[in-house]
C-alpha positions as CSV (number, residue, x, y, z in Angstrom):
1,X,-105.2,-108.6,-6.9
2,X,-101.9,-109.1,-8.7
3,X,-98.8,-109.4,-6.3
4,X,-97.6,-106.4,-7.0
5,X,-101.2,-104.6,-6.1
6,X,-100.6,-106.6,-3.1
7,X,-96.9,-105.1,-2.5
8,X,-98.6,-101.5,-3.5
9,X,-100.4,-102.4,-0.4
10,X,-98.4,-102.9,2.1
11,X,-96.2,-100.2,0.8
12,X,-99.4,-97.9,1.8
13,X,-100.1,-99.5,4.7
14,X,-96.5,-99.0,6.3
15,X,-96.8,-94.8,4.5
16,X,-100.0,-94.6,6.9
17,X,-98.9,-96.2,9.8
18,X,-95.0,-96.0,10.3
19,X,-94.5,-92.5,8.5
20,X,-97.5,-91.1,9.4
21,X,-98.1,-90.0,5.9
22,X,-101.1,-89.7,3.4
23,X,-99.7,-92.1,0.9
24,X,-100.7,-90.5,-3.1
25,X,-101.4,-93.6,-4.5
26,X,-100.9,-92.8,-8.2
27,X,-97.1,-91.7,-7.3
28,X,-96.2,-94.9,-4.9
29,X,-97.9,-97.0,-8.1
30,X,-95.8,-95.5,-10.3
31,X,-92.2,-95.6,-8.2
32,X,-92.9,-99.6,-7.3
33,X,-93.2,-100.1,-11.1
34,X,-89.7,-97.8,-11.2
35,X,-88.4,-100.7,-8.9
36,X,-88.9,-103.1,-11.3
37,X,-87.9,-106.8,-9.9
38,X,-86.4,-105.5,-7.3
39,X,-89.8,-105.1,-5.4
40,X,-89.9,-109.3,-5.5
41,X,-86.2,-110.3,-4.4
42,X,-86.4,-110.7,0.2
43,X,-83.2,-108.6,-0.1
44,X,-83.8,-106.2,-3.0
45,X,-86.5,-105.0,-1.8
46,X,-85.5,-103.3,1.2
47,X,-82.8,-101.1,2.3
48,X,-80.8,-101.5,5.2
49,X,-80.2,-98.5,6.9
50,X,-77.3,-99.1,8.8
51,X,-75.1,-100.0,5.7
52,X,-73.5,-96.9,4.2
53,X,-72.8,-98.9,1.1
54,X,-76.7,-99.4,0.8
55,X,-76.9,-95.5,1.4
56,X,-74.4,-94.7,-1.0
57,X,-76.0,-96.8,-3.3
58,X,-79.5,-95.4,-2.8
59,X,-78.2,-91.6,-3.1
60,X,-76.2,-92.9,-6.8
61,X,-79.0,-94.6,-8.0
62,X,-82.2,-93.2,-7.5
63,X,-81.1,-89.7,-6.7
64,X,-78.3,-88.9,-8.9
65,X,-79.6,-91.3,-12.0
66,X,-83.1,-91.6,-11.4
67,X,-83.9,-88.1,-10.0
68,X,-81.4,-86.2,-11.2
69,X,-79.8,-84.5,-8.3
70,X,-76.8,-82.7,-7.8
71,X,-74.4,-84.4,-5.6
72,X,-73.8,-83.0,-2.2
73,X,-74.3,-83.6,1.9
74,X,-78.1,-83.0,1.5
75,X,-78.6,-86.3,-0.4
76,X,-77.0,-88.5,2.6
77,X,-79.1,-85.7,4.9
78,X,-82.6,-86.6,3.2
79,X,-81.6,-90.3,2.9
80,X,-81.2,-90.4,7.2
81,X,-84.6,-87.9,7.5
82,X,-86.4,-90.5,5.8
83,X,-85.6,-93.6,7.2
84,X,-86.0,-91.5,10.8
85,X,-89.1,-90.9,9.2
86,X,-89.2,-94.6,8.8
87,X,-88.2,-95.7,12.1
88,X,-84.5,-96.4,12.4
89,X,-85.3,-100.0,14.2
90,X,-88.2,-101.4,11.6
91,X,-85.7,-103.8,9.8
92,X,-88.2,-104.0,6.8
93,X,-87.7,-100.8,5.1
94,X,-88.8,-101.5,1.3
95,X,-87.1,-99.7,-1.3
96,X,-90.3,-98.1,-2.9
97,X,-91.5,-96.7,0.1
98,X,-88.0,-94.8,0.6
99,X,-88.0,-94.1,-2.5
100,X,-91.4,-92.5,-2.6
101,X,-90.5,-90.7,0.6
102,X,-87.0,-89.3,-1.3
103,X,-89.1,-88.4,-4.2
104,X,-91.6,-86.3,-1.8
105,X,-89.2,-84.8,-0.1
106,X,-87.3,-83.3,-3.4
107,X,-90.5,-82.9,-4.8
108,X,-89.4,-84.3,-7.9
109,X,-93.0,-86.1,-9.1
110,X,-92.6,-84.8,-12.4
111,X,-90.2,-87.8,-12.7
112,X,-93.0,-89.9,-12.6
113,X,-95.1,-87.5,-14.5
């Protein structure tokens, strides 16, 4: 397997067992390859959920850019569900897995249609 099969992975393994979730494999796929290089940097590819920069950063990016959301409270709302969701404590929260999550919850796959 390539490494980012391997990341794919793991990504699936913590949907299963930290979220509780049925991971669809063809949408987590296709948001790690969103990620780009960002998936193989220690520090890119996670988010640190205490750091409201990080948050802010996260709601600009992906859901504003990426998604194409309109701004407002329930971005920074679904943001904090999901990394409940994700356990507040687990320090290695990777970026495709919250973005997968955000994606889910806005039910915006079509993006990745």
């Amino acid at each position: 397997m390539s490494k980012r099969d391997d990341l794919i992975a793991k990504y699936a393994d913590d949907l299963r067992n930290k979220c509780r979730m049925v991971p669809d494999m063809d949408l987590l796929t296709k948001v790690t390859i969103g990620c780009g290089p960002t998936i193989y940097n220690d520090d890119s590819s996670t988010v640190a959920g205490s750091d409201p920069g990080e948050l802010e950063t996260v709601k600009t990016n992906f859901l504003i850019k990426k998604l194409g959301l309109a701004d407002g409270p329930h971005l920074m709302d679904a943001i904090n569900a999901v990394i409940d969701t994700y356990g507040r404590s687990d320090r290695n929260k990777y970026r495709a897995v919250i973005y997968y999550m955000l994606v889910k919850h806005f039910n915006k796959e079509s993006v990745y249609g």
